[in-house]
N, C-alpha and C positions, 0 to 999 in steps of 0.2 A: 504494500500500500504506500504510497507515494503523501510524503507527509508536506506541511506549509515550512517549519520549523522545527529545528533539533536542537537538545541542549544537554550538554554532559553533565552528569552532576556527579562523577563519579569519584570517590574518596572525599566525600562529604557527608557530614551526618545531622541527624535532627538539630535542629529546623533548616539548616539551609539548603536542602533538597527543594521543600516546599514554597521559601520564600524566592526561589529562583526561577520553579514554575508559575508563581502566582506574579514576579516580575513579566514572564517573558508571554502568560497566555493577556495578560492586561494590555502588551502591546499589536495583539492578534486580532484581527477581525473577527465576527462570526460565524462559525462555520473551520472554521483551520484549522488543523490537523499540526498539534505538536507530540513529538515524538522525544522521550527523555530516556537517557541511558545512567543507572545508579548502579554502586555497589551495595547501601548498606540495605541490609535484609527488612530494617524497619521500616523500609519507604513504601512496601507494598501494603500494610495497612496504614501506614500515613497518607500517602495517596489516596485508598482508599474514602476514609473519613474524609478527607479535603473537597474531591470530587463531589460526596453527597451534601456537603455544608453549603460549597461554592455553585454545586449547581452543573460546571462543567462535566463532561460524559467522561468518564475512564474507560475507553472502549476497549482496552488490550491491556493486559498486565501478566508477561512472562519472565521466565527465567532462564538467561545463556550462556550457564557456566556461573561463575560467580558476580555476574552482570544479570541487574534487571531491568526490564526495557517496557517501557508504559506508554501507551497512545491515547492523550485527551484531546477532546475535541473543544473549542474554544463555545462557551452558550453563548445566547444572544446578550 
């Protein structure tokens, strides 16, 4: 899937995984497809929880080795 925006956030840990997706989806239109690659293990229910507060879709959230890789979609 073919995303708008990517962002590393990997060897980073709570909070600034989420304060770096909540920077970079705030600059994204609606509808955009950002794509983020983490290492630490907490991010998959930080993210989580984020997605259902914020609103934005957490469409995808896998794991590639000791990398996890999470696809939100920007809400309106």
């Amino acid at each position: 899937m073919e995303t708008d925006k990517e962002l590393d956030v990997r060897g980073l840990h709570c909070p600034l995984p989420i304060l770096r997706v909540k920077k970079a989806l705030s600059d994204m239109q609606a509808g955009q497809l950002l794509r983020v690659v983490a290492t630490d293990p907490g991010t998959a229910i930080d993210f989580a929880v984020f997605s259902q507060q914020t609103g934005h879709p957490l469409l995808e959230s896998t794991e590639k080795g000791k990398e996890f890789v999470f696809l939100f979609k920007k809400a309106c």
